[in-house]
DRENDO-1510 file (C-alpha; in Angstrom, 1 decimal, always signed):
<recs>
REC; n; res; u; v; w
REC; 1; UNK; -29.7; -16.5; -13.5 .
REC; 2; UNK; -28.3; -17.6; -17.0 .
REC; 3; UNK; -25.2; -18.1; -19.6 .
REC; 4; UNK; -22.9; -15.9; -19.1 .
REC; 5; UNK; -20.6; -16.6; -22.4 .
REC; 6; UNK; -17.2; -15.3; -23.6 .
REC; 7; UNK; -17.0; -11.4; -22.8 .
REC; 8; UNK; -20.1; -11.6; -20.7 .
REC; 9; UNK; -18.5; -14.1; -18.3 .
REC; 10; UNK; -15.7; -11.3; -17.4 .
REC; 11; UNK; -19.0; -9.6; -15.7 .
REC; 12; UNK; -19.7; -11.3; -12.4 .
REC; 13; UNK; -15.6; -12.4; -12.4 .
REC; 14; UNK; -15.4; -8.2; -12.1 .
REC; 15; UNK; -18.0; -8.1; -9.7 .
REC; 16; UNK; -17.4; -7.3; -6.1 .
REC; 17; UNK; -19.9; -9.9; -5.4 .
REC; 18; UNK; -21.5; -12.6; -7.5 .
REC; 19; UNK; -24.5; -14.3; -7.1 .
REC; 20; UNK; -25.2; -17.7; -9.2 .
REC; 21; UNK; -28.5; -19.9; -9.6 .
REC; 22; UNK; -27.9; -23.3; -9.4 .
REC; 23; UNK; -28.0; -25.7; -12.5 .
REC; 24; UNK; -29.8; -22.6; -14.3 .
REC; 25; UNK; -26.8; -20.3; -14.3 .
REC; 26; UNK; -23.4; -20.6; -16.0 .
REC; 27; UNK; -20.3; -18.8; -16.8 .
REC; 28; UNK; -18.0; -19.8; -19.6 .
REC; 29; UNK; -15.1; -18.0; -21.8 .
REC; 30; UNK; -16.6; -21.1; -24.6 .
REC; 31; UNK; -19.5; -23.2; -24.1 .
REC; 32; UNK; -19.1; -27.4; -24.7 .
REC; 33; UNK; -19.7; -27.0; -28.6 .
REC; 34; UNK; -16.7; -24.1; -29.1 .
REC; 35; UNK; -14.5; -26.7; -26.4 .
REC; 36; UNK; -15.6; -29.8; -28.1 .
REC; 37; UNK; -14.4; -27.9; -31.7 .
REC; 38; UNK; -11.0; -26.4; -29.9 .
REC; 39; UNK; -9.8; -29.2; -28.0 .
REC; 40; UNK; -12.2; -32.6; -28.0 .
REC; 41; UNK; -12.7; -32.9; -24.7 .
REC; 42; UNK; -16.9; -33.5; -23.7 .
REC; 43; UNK; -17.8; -31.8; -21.0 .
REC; 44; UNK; -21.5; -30.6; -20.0 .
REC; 45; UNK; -22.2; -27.4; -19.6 .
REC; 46; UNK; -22.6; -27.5; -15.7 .
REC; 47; UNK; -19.7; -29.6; -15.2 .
REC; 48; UNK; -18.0; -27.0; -17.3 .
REC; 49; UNK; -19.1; -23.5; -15.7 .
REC; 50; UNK; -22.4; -24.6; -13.0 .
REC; 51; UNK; -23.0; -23.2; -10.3 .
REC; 52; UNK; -21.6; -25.8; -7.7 .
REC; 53; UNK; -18.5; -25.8; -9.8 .
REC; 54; UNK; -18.0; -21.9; -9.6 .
REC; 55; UNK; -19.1; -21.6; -5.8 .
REC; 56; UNK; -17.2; -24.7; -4.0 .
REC; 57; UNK; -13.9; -24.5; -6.9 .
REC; 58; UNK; -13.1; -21.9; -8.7 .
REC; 59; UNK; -14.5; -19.4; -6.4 .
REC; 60; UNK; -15.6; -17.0; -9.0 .
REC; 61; UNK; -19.0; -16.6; -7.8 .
REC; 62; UNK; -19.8; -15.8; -3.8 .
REC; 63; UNK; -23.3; -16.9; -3.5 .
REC; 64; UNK; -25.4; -20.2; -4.9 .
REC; 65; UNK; -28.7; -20.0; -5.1 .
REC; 66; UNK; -31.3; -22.5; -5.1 .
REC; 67; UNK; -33.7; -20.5; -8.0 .
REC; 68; UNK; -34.5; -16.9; -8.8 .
REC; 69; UNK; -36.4; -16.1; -6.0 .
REC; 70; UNK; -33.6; -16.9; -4.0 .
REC; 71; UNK; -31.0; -15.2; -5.7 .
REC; 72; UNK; -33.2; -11.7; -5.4 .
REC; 73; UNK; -33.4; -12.5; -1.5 .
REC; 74; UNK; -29.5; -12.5; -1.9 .
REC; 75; UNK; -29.3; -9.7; -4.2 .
REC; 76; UNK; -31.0; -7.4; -1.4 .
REC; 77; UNK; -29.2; -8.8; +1.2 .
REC; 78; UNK; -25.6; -7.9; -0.8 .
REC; 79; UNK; -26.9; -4.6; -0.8 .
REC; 80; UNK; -27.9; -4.7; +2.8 .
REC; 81; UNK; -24.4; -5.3; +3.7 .
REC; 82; UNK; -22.5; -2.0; +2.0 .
REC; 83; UNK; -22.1; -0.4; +4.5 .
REC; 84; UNK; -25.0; +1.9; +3.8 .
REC; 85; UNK; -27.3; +3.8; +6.3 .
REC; 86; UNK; -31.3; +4.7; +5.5 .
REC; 87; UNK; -30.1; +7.8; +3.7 .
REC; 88; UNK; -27.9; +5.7; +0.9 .
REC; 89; UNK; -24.7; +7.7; +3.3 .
REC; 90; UNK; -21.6; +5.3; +4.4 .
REC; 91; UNK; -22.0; +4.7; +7.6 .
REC; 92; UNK; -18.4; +4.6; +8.1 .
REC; 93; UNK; -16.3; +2.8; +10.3 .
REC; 94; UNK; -18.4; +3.9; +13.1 .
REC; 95; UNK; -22.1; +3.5; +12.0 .
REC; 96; UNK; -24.2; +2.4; +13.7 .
REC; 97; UNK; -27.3; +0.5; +11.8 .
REC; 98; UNK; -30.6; +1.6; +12.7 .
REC; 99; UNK; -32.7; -1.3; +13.5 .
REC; 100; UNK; -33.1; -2.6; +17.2 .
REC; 101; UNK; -30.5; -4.5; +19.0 .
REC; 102; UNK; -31.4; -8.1; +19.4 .
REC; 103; UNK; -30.1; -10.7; +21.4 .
REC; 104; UNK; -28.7; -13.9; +20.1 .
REC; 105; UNK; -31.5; -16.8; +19.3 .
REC; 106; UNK; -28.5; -18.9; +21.5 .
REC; 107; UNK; -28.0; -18.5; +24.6 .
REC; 108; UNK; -24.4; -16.8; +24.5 .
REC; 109; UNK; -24.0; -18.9; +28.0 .
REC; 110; UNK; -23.6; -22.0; +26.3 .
REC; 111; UNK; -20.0; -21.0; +24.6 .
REC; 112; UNK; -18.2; -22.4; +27.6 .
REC; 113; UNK; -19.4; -25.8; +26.8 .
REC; 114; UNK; -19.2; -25.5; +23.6 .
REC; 115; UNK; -15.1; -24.6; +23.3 .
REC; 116; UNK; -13.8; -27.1; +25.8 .
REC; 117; UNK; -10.4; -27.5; +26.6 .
REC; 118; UNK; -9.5; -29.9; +24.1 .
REC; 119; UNK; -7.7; -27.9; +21.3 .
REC; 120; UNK; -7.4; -30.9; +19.0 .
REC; 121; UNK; -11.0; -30.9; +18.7 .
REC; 122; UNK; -12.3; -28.8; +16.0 .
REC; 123; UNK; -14.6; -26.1; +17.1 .
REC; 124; UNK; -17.5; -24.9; +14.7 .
REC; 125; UNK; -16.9; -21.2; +14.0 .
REC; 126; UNK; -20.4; -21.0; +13.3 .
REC; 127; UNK; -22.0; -22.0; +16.5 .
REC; 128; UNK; -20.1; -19.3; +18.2 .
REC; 129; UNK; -20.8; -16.3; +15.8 .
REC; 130; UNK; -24.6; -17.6; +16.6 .
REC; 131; UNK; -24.1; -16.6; +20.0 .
REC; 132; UNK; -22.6; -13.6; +19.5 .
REC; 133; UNK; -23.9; -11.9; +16.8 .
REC; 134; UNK; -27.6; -9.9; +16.9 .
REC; 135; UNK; -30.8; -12.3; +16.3 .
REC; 136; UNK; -27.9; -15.3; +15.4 .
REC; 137; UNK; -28.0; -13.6; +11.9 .
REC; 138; UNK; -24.6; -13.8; +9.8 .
REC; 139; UNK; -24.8; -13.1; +6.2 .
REC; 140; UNK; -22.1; -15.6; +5.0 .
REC; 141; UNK; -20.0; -14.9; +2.1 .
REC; 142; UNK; -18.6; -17.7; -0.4 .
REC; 143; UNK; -19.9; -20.6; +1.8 .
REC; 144; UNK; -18.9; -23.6; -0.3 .
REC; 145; UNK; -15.6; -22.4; -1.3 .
REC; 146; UNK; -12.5; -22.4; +1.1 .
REC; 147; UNK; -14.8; -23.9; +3.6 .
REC; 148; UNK; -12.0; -24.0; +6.4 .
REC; 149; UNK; -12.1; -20.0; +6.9 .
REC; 150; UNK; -15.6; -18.7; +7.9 .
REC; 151; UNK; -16.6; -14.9; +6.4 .
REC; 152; UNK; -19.2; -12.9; +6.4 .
REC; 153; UNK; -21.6; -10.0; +7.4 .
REC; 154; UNK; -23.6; -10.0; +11.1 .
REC; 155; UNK; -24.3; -6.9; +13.6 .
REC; 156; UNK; -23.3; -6.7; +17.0 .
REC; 157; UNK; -25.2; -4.5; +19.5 .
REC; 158; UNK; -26.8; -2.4; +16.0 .
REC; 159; UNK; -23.0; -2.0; +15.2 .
REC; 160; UNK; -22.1; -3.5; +11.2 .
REC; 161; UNK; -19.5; -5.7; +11.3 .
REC; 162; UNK; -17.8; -8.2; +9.3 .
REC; 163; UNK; -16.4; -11.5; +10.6 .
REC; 164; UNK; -13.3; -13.6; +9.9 .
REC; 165; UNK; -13.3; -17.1; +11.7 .
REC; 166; UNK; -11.3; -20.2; +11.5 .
REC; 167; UNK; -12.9; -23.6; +10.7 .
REC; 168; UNK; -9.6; -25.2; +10.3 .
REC; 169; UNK; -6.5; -24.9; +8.9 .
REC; 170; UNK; -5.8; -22.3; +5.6 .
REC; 171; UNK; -5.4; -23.8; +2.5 .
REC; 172; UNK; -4.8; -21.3; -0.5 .
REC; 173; UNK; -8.0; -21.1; -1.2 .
REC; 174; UNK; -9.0; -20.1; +2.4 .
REC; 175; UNK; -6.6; -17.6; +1.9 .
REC; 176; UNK; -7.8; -16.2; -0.7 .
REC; 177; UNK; -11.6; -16.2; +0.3 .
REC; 178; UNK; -10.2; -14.1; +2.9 .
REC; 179; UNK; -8.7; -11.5; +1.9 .
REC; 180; UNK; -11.5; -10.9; -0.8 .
REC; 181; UNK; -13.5; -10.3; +1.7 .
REC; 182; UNK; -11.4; -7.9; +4.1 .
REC; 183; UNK; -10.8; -5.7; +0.6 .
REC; 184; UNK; -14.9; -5.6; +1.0 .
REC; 185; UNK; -14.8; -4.3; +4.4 .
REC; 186; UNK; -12.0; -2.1; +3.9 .
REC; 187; UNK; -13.6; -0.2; +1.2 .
REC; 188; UNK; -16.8; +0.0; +2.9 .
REC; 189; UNK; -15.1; +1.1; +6.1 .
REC; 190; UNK; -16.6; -2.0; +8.4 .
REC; 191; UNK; -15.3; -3.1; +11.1 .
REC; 192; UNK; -13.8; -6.6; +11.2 .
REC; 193; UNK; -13.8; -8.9; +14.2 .
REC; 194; UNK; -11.5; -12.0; +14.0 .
REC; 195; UNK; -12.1; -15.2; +16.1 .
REC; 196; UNK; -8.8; -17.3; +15.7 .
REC; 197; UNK; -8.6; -20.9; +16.4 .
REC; 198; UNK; -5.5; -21.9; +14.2 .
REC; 199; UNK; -2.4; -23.8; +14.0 .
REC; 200; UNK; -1.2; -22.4; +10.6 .
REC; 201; UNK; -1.3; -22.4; +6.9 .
REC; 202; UNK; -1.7; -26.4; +5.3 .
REC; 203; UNK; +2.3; -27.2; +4.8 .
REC; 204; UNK; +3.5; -30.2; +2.1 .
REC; 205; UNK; +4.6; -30.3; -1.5 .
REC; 206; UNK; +1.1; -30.3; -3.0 .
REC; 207; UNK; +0.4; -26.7; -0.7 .
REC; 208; UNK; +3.5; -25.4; -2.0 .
REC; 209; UNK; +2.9; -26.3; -5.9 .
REC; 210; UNK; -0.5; -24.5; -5.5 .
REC; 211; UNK; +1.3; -21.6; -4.0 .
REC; 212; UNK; +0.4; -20.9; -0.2 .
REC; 213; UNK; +2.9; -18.9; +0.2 .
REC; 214; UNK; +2.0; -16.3; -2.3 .
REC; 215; UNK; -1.8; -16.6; -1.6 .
REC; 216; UNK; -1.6; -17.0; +2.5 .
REC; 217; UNK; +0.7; -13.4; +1.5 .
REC; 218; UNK; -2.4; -12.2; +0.2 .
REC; 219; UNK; -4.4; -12.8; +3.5 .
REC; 220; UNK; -1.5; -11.2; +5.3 .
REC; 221; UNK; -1.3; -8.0; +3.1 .
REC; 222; UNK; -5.0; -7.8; +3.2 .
REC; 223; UNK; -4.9; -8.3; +7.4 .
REC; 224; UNK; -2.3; -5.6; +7.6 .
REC; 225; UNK; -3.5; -2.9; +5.0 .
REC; 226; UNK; -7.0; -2.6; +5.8 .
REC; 227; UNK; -7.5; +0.9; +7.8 .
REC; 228; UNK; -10.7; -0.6; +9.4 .
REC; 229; UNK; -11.5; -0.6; +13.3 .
REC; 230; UNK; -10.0; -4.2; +13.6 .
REC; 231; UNK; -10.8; -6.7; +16.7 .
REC; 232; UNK; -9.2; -9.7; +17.7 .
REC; 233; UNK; -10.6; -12.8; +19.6 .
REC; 234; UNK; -8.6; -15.9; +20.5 .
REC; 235; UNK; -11.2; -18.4; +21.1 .
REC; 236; UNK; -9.0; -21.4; +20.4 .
REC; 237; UNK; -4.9; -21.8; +19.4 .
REC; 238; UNK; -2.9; -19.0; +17.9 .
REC; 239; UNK; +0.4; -20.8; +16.3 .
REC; 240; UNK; +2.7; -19.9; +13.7 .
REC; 241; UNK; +2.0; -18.0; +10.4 .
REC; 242; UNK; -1.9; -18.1; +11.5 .
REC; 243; UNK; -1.4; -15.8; +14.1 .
REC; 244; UNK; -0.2; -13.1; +11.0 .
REC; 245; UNK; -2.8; -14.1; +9.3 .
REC; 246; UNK; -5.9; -13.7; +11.4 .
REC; 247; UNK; -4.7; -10.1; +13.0 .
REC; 248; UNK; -2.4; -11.0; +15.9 .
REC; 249; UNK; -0.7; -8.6; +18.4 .
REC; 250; UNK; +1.9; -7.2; +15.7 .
REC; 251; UNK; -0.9; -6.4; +13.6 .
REC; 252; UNK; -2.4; -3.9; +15.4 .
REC; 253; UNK; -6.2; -5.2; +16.2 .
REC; 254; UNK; -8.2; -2.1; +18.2 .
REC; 255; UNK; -8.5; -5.0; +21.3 .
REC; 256; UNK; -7.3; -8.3; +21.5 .
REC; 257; UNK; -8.8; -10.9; +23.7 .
REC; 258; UNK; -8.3; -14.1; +24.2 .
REC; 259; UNK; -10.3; -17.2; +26.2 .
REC; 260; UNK; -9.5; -18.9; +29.5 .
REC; 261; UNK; -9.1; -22.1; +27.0 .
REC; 262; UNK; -6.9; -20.1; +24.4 .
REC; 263; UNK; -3.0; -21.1; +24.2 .
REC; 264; UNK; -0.5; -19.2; +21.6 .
REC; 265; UNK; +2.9; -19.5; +20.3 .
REC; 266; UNK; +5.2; -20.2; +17.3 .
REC; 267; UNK; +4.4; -24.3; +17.6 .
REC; 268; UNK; +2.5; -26.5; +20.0 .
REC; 269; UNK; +4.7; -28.7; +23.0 .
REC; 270; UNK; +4.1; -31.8; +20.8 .
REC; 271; UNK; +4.9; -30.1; +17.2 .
REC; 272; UNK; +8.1; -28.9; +18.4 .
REC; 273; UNK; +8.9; -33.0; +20.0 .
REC; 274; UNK; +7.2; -34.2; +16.5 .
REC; 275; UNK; +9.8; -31.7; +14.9 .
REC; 276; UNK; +13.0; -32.5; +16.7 .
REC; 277; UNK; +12.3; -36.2; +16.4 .
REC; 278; UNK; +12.3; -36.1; +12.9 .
REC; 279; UNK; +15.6; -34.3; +12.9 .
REC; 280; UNK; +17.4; -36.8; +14.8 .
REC; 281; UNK; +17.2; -34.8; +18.1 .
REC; 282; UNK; +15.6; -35.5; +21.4 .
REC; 283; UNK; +13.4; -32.9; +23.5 .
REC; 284; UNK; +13.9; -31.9; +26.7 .
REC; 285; UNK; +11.4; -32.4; +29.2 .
REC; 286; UNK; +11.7; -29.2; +30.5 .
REC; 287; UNK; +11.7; -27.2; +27.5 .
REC; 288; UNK; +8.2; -29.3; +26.7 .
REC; 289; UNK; +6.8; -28.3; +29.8 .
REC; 290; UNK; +7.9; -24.8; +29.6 .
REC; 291; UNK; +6.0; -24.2; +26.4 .
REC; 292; UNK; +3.4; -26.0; +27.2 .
REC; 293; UNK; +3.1; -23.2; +30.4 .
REC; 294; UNK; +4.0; -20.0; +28.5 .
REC; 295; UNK; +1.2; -21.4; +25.7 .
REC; 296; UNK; -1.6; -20.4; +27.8 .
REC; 297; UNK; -3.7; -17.4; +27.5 .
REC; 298; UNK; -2.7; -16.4; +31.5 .
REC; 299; UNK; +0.7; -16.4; +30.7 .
REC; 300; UNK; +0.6; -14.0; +27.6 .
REC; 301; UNK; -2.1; -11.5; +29.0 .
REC; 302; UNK; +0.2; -11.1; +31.7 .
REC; 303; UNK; +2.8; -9.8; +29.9 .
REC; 304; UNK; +0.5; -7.4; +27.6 .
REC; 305; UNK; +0.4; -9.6; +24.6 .
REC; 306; UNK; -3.3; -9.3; +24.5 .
REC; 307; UNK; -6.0; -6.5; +26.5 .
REC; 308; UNK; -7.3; -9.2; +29.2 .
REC; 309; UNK; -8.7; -13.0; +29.5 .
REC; 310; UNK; -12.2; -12.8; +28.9 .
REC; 311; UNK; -15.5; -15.5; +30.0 .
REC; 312; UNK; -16.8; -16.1; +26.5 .
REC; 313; UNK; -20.1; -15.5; +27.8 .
REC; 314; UNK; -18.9; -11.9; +27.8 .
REC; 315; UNK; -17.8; -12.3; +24.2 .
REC; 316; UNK; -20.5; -10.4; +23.1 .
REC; 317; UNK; -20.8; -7.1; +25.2 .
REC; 318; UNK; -17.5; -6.8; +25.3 .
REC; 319; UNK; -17.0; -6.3; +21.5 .
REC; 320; UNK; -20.0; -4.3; +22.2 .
REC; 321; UNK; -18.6; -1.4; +24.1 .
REC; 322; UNK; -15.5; -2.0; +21.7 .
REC; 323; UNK; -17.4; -1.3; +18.8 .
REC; 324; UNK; -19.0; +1.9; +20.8 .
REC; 325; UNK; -15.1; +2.7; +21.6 .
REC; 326; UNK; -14.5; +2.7; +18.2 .
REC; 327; UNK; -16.6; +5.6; +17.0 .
REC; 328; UNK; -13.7; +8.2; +18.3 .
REC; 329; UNK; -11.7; +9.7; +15.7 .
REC; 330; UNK; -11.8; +9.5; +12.0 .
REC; 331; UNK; -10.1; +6.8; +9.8 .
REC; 332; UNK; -7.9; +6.4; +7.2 .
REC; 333; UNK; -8.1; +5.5; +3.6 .
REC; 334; UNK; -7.3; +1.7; +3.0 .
REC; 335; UNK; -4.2; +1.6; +0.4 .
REC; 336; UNK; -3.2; -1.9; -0.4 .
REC; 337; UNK; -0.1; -3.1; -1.5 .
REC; 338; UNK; +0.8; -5.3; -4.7 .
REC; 339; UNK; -0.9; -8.7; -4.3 .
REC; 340; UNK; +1.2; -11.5; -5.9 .
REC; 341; UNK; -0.9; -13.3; -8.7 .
</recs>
């Protein structure tokens, strides 16, 4: 709601969460004077440490809000979302929350038209969690930063849940966003649904100077690690290193499902052409045609890559009775391993 200078701005980078008010609220190791005296450079004091700047860049707050009132709103909702039931107990990765189940505000009929067939067409992550989440609400966490990975808290038939969806593809900082987020649900024991639509991690000099590989590792490590109920959706493409990343088949999701639209594999028909054209090599036909075949979602659920081909209007009662599935047995303690800084 204010400064937070020198030592005190360690406080919300330590947080699990961190709430900022925008262009009231800033965090700083040295305000403008003490960097004007160290090094000469001008720079204001929201350009410097504001809130827009700590929420869309450097990520080292999770929420922005509008004024104090707003931030309090958040505040309660944070605490809404650990995990927690009426008695202050963890509910575990089976608790159920103890309000009534309500249905989606969208009609979850209406996913059909909005997914289409047309995989180069993005699809908003959001509009589907609205139809298949309870009363369309989704508690979304770091909004404005690594804005092409979608996280954040809903409930699903009463049943807590938190939610990892593609809105593109993963840069480092989607990446990271990510698997801050799945260390939140691990340690509160909550469920994680993923809905993938990707065709990898962002590739190129630039990506690799910023260090993708190290930071998509950290999704990765996260995905894998987390001893949560985990449930996987393919909504959209599954290709390449994304697949690792949002909880494929080798990473042991509770159920995986995928669309009638859905298509997996290592690369697309027209990467792999784009790819052997630029080696000096010609495709054949056949081959094209072949992946482009064994791509689609009939094709792998036949052969026990995922638990069935699903209508997405059945999206949500499906995860439902998954969810409801999930309450046998007891869990194990999350212990991740190193992440690479």
């Amino acid at each position: 709601m204010g400064p937070c200078t020198a030592g005190g701005a360690y406080i919300p980078a330590i947080s699990d969460e961190s709430i900022i008010v925008e262009s009231q609220g800033t965090i700083f190791l040295a305000g403008p004077p003490l960097v004007k005296a160290a090094t000469g450079e001008v720079v204001s004091a929201e350009e410097l440490g504001g809130g827009r700047m700590h929420s869309s860049v450097s990520g080292v707050t999770d929420y922005l809000a509008v004024d104090d009132a707003h931030a309090l709103v958040l505040a309660r909702r944070c605490v809404g979302n650990l995990g927690l039931n009426i008695t202050g107990e963890a509910q575990g990765s089976s608790g159920r929350g103890e309000g009534e189940v309500k249905e989606p505000l969208y009609d979850p009929e209406e996913l059909g038209g909005i997914v289409g067939t047309n995989l180069r067409q993005q699809i908003e992550a959001r509009e589907l969690i609205s139809r298949i989440v309870d009363g369309s609400e989704f508690a979304e966490f770091k909004k404005e930063y690594g804005e092409t990975l979608v996280t954040g808290f809903a409930c699903i038939h009463g049943y807590h849940i938190g939610i990892v969806a593609n809105n593109g593809i993963l840069f480092s900082e989607s990446a990271l966003k990510g698997a801050h987020f799945i260390q939140l649900c691990a340690q509160r024991n909550i469920p994680l649904l993923f809905l993938q639509n990707i065709s990898g991690f962002m590739v190129g000099a630039e990506a690799e100077r910023g260090g993708i590989a190290k930071n998509g590792a950290k999704l990765v490590t996260a995905v894998a690690c987390a001893e949560v109920p985990k449930f996987t959706v393919v909504v959209g493409g599954s290709f390449g290193a994304g697949n690792y990343g949002m909880c494929g088949r080798a990473y042991s999701p509770r159920f995986l499902f995928s669309w009638p639209n859905a298509r997996i594999g290592v690369m697309g028909s027209e990467q792999l052409s784009a790819v052997m054209e630029t080696v000096g090599k010609t495709v054949d036909p056949e081959l094209k045609a072949r992946i482009e075949r064994e791509s689609r979602a009939v094709f792998a659920s036949a052969r026990l890559w995922d638990d069935g081909v699903i209508p997405p209007s059945h999206t949500r009662d499906i995860l439902g009775q998954c969810l409801r599935a999930a309450k046998v047995g007891k869990g194990r303690d999350t212990k991740f391993g190193v992440f690479r800084m």
